[in-house]
C-alpha positions as CSV (number, residue, x, y, z in Angstrom):
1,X,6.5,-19.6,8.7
2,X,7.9,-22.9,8.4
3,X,4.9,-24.1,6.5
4,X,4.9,-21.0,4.4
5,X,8.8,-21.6,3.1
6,X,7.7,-25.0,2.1
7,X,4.4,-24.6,-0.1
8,X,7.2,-22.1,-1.7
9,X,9.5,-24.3,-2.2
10,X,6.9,-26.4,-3.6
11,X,4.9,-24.2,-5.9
12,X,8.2,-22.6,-7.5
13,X,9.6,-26.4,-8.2
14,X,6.6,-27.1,-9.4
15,X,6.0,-24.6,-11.6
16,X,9.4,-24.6,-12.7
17,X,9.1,-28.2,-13.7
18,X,5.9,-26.9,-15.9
19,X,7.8,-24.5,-17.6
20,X,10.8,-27.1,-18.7
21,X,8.1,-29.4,-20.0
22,X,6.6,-26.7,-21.9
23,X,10.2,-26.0,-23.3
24,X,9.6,-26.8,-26.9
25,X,5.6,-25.8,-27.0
26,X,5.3,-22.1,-28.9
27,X,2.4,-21.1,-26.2
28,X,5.4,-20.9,-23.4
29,X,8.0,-19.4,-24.8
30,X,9.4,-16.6,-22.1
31,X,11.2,-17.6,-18.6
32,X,9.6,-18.3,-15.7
33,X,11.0,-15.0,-14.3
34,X,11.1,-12.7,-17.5
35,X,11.7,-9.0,-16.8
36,X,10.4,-7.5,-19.8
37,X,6.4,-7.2,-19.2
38,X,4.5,-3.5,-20.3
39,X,2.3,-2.2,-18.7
40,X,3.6,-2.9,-15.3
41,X,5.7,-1.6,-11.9
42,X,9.0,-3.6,-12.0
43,X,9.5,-5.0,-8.2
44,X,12.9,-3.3,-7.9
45,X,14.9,0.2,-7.8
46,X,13.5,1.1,-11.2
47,X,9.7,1.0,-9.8
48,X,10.8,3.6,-7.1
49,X,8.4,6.9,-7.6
50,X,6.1,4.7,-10.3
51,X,2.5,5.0,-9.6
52,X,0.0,4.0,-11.8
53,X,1.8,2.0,-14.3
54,X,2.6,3.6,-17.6
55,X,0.5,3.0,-20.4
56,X,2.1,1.6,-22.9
57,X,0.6,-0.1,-26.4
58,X,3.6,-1.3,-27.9
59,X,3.6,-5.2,-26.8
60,X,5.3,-7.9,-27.4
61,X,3.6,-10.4,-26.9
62,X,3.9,-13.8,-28.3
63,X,2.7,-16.5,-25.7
64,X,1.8,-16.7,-22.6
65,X,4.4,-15.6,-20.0
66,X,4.2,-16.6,-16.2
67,X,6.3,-13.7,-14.2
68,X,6.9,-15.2,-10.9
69,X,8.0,-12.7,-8.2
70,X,8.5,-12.1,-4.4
71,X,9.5,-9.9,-1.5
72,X,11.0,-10.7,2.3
73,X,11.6,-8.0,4.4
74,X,12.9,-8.4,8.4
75,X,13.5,-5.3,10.7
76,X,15.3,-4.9,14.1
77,X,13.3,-2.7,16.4
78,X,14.3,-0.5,19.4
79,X,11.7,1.4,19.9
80,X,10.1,2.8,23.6
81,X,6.6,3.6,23.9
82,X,4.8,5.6,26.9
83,X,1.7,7.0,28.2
84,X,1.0,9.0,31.1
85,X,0.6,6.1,33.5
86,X,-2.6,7.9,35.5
87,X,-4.2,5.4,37.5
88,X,-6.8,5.6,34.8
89,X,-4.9,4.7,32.0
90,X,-4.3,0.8,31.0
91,X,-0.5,0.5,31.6
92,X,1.7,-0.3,28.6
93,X,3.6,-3.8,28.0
94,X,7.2,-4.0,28.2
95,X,9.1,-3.9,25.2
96,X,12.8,-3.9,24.0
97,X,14.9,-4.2,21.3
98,X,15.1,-6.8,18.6
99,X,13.7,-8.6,15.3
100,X,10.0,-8.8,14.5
101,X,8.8,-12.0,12.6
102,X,9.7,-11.9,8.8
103,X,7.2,-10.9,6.2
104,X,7.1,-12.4,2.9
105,X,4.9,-12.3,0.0
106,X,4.7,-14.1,-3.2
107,X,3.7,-13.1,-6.7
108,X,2.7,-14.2,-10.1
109,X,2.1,-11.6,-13.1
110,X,0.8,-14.1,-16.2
111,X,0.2,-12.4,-19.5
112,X,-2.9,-14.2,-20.8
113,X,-3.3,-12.5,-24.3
114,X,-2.1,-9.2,-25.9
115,X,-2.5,-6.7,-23.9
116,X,-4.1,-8.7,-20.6
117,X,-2.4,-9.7,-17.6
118,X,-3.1,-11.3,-14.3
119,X,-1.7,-10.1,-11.0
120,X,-2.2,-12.2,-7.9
121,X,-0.1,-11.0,-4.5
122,X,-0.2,-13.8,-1.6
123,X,1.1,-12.7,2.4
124,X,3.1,-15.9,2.6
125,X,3.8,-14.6,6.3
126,X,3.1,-11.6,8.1
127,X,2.4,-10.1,11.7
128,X,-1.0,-10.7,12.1
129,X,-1.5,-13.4,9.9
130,X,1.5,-16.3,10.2
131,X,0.0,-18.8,7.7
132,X,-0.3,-18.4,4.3
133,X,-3.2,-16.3,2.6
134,X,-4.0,-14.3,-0.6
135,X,-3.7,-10.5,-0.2
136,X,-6.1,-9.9,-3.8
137,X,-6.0,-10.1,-7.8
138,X,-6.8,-8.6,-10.7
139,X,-7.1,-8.7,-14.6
140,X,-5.5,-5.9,-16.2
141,X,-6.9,-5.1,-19.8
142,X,-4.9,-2.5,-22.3
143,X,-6.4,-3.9,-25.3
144,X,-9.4,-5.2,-26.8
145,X,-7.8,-7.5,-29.1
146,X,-9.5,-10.6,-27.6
147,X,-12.6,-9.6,-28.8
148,X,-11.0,-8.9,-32.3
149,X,-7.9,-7.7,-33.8
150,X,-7.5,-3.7,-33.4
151,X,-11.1,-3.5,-32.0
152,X,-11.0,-0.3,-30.2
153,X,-7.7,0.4,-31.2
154,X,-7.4,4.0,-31.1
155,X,-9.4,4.4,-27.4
156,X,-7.4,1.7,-25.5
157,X,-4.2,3.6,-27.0
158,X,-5.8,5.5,-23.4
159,X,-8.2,3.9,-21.6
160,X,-7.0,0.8,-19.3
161,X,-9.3,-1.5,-17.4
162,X,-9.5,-3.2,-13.9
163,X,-10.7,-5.8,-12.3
164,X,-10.8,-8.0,-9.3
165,X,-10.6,-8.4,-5.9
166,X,-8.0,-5.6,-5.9
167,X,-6.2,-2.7,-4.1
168,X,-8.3,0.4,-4.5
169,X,-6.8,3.1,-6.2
170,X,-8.0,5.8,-3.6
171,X,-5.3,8.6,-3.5
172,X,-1.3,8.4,-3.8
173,X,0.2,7.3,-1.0
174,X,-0.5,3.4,-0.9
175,X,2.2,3.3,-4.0
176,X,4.8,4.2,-1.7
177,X,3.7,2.4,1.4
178,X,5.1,-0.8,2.6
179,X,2.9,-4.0,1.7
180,X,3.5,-6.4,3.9
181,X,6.9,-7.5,2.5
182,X,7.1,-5.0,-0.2
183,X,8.5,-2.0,1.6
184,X,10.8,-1.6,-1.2
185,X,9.1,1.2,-2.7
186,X,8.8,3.0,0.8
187,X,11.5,5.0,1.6
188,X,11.2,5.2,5.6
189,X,10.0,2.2,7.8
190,X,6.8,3.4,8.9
191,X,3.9,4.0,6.4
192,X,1.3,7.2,7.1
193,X,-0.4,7.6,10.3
194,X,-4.3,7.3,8.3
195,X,-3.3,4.5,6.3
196,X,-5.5,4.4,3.3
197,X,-5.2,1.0,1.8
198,X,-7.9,-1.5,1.4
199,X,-8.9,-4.7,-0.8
200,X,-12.2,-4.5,-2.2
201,X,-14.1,-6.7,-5.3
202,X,-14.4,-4.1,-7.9
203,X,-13.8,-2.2,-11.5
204,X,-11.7,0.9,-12.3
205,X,-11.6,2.5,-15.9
206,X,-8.9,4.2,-16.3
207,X,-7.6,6.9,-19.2
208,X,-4.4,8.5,-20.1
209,X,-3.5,11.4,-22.4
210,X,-0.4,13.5,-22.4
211,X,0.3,13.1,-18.8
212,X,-3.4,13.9,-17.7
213,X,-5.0,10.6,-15.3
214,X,-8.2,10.3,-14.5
215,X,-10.2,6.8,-13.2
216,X,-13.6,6.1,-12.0
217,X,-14.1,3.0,-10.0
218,X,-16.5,0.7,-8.0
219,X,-16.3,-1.7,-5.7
220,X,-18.9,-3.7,-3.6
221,X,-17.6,-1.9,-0.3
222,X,-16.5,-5.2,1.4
223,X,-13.1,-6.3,2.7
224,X,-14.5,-10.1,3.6
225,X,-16.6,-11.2,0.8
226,X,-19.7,-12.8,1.7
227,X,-22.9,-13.2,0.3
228,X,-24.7,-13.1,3.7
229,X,-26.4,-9.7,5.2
230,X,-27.3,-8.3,1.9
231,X,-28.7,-5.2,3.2
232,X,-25.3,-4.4,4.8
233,X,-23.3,-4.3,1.7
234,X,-23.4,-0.9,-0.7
235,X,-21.4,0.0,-3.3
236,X,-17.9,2.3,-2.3
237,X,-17.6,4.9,-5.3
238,X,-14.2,6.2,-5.7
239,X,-12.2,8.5,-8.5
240,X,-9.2,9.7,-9.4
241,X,-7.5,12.6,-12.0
242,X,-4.4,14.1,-12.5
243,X,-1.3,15.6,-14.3
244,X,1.8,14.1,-14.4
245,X,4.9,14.7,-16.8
246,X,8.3,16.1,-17.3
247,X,8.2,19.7,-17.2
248,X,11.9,19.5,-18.2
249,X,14.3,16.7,-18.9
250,X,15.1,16.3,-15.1
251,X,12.4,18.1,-13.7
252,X,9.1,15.9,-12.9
253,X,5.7,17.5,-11.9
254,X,2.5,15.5,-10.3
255,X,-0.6,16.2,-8.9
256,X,-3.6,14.3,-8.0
257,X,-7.2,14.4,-6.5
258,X,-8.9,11.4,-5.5
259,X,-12.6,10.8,-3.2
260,X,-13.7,7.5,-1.9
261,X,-17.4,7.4,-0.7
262,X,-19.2,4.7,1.5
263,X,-22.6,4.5,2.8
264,X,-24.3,2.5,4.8
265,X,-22.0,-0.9,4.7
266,X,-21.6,-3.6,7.8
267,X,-18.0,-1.0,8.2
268,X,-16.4,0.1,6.1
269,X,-12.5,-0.6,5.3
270,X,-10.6,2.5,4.2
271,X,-8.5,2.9,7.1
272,X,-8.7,-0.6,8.7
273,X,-7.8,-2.6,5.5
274,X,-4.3,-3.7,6.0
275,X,-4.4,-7.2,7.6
276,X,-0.8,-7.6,7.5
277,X,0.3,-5.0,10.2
278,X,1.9,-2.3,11.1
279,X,5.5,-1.8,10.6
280,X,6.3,-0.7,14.2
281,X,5.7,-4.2,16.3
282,X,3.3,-3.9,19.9
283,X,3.8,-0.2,21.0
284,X,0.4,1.2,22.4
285,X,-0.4,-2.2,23.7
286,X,-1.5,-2.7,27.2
287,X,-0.4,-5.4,29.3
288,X,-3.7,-7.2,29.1
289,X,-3.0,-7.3,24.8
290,X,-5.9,-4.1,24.6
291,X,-4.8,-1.3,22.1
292,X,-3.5,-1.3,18.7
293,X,-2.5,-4.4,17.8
294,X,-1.6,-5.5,14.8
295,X,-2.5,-2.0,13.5
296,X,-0.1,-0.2,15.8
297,X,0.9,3.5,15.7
298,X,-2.0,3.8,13.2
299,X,-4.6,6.0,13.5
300,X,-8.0,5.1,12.4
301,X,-11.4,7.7,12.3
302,X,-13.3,4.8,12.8
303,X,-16.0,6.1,10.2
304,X,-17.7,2.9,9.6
305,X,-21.0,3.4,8.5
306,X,-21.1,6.7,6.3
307,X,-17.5,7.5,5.3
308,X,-16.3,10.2,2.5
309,X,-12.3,10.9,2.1
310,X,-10.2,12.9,-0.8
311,X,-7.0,13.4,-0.9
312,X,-4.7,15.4,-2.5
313,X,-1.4,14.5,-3.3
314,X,1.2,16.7,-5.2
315,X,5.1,15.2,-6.5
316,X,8.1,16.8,-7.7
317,X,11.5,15.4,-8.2
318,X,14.5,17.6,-9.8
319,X,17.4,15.7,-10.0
320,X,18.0,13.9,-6.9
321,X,15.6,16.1,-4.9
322,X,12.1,14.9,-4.4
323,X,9.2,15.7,-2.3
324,X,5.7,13.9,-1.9
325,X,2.9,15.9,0.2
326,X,-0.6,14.4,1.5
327,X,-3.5,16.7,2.7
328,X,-6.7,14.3,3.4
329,X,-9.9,15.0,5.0
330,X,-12.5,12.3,6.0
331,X,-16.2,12.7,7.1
332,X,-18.6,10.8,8.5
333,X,-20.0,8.5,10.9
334,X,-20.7,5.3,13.1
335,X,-24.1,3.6,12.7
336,X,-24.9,4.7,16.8
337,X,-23.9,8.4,16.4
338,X,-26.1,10.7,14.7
339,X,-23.5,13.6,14.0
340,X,-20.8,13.4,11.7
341,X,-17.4,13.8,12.6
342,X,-14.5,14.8,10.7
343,X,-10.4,13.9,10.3
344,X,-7.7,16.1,8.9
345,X,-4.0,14.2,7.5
346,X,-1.2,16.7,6.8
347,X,2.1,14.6,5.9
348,X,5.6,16.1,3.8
349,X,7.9,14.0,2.8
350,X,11.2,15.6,1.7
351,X,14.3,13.5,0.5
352,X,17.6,13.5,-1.5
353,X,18.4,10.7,-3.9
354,X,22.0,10.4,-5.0
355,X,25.0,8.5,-6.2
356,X,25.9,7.2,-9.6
357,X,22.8,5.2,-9.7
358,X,20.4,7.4,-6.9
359,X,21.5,4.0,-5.3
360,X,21.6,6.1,-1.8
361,X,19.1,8.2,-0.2
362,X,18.7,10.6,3.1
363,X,14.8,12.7,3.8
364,X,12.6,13.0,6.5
365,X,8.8,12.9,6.8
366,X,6.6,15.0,9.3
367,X,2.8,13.5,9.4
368,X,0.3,15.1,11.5
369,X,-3.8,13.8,12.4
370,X,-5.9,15.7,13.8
371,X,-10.1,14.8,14.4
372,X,-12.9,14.0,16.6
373,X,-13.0,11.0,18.6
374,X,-16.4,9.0,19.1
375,X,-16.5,10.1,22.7
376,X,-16.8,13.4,21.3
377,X,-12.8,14.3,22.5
378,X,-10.7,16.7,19.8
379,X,-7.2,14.6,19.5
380,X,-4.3,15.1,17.1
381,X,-1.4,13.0,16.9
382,X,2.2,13.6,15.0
383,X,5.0,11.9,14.1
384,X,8.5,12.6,12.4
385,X,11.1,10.8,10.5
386,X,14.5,10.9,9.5
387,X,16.0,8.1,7.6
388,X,18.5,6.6,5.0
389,X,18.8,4.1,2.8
390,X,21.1,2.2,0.6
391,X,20.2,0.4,-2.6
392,X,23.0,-2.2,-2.4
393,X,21.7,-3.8,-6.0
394,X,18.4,-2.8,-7.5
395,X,16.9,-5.9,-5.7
396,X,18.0,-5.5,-2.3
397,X,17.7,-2.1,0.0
398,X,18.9,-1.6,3.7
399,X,17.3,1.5,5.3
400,X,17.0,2.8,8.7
401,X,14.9,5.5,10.5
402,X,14.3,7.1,13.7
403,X,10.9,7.7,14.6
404,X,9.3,9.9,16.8
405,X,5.6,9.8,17.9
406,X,3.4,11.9,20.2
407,X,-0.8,11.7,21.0
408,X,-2.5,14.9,22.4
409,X,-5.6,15.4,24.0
410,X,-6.8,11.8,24.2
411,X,-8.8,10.7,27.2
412,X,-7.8,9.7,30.5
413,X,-8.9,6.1,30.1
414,X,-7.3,5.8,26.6
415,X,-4.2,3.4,26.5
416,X,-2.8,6.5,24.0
417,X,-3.1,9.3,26.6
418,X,-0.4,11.7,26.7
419,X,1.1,8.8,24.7
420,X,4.6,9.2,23.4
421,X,6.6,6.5,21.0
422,X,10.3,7.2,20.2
423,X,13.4,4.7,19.3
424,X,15.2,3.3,15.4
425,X,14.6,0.5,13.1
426,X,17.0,-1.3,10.9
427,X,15.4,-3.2,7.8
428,X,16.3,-4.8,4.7
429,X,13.9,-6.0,2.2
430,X,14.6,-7.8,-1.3
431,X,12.3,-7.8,-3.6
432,X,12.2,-9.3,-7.2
């Protein structure tokens, strides 16, 4: 971490020392921390219930413009976790109450040309990793004008393009889970129980008209990119459409269908992406370090070889009232089994917004899994939520949540048998 704060330290002087030297050159003409980009989620209270970012054609650009941004977060933890404790069943470690390691990212947004950007993310510490490494990138393109002025004008008033070693657009619930250090946007602690969220290398095309969505993507279906074991790697196929607008002034609608598809890859990543970690720090670890891990209070199907998902995601917010609802359902299979097996999410999430500036917030979440275990066992686990949080500026939120976790059904040598997870955590994150 220590390390980490320093390269900081170093890259921002740095780069602010570019940016004074550049001063009186017309190419750099914004500040180093300029708020005004299009085409873009703002890092603060105003990107709360943003997904994809709005299109917007009306740019002002007039040099390029380095954005640099960031995100810390810290949490206290009192939590118990517990299984059944059968001779059978690897006993639990001991844990208690108090602060996890701090997470922190770093980001850069650089608009390159009219219309292009650049966004690059980097986990400057978090709880698996606690050196310094790059989460993903990509080039965002809302105009063709690099190729010539007004080429394509009147389709990219629509269409938006993306590329890079990116975060897959699969579904709507990794715009509201935390990342990493960014749990800003993510108004509990905890994020879903089938946490869809992976980096892949990849393209997504993307068009907008009247508040319908709809993208098409590819990606090269590999979290570690290597070009090593060629016959290992296939191409992950994934989509998206939707409606979202104001139905009236303070009434907002949205709906969404997404599919990801996999087949035959090394394993594939949709529910085992996140190499940051879980926001809920050792539970369902054994004494010998055997469980969860990093991943903790996760769930994953463990579909690694064949692996379809959709999701369905529906959004409404009057006034301060919102609600955000997941149904999921993943199939498929290992490369050893022969069968394929299938995984059910169910998750509501209910809250209430309010104050002069929505600057406060109370809701709860119930999220419920249900599938088929390798070993051929029918499990289900659940979990609820109730929470609150306080925007103290638009940069800096402190939330708290209790959580409540319970696994049924799972065998008698599993370290999650009759496996039960209770307790609060404090956080605050800033983000800018």
């Amino acid at each position: 971490m220590k390390n980490s704060i320093k390269y900081l330290v170093i890259l921002l002087v740095a780069t602010f020392g570019l940016q004074m030297q550049a001063q009186d050159n017309s190419f750099f003409k914004k500040s180093l921390f300029d708020r005004d980009f299009e085409n873009f989620r703002h890092p603060d209270q105003r990107g709360i219930n943003d997904f994809e970012a709005a299109k917007d054609t009306l740019t002002s650009f007039d040099g390029i413009n380095v954005r640099v941004g960031g995100a810390f977060a810290l949490q206290f933890q009192e939590i118990d976790h517990e299984n059944s404790g059968n001779e059978a069943t690897p006993a639990l470690q001991d844990i208690g109450g108090n602060f996890n390691l701090a997470t922190a990212n770093l980001d850069f947004d650089v608009r390159l040309y009219d219309g292009v950007q650049l966004h690059l993310r980097t986990y400057l510490s978090s709880q698996n990793h606690e050196d310094t490494w790059v989460k993903g990138g990509y080039l965002q393109i809302d105009k063709l004008d690099f190729i010539s002025e007004g080429f394509a004008e009147d389709l990219m008033k629509h269409m938006r393009i993306k590329i890079g070693h990116m975060e897959n657009n699969y579904g709507d619930a990794h715009f509201r889970r935390s990342d990493n250090a960014m749990a800003l946007y993510n108004p509990f602690v905890g994020n879903y129980l089938m946490d869809s969220f992976t980096t892949e290398v990849g393209a997504e095309v993307y068009y907008f008209d009247k508040g319908f969505l709809a993208m098409v993507g590819a990606t090269n279906g590999k979290l570690n990119q290597s070009v090593t074991n060629p016959e290992n790697t296939s191409p992950s196929l994934l989509a998206k459409v939707g409606y979202d607008s104001y139905l009236k002034e303070d009434l907002r609608f949205r709906l969404t269908g997404s599919v990801y598809h996999t087949n035959q890859t090394a394993s594939a990543y949709l529910y085992s992406g996140d190499r940051a970690g879980s926001r809920y720090y050792n539970i369902f670890t054994d004494v010998n370090g055997a469980g969860d891990g990093f991943r903790a209070a996760r769930v994953n199907p463990n579909l690694k070889n064949e692996l379809t998902s959709f999701m369905i995601n529906p959004f409404v917010k009057y006034g301060g009232l919102e609600f955000f609802g997941i149904y999921e359902r993943a199939t498929g299979k290992a490369a050893e089994e022969s069968d394929t097996r299938a995984w059910n999410q169910y998750a509501g999430e209910l809250l209430y917004r309010f104050g002069n500036k929505e600057q406060l917030y109370v809701g709860g979440r119930y999220n419920y899994v249900d599938g088929e275990l390798a070993t051929g066992e029918n499990v289900s686990v659940d979990r609820f939520n109730l929470g609150a949080g306080w925007f103290m500026t638009k940069n800096i939120l402190a939330k708290i949540e209790y959580m409540n976790q319970t696994y049924d059904d799972y065998p008698v040598f599993d370290v999650h048998n009759d496996g039960d997870a209770h307790g609060i955590v404090f956080e605050a994150v800033i983000s800018f």
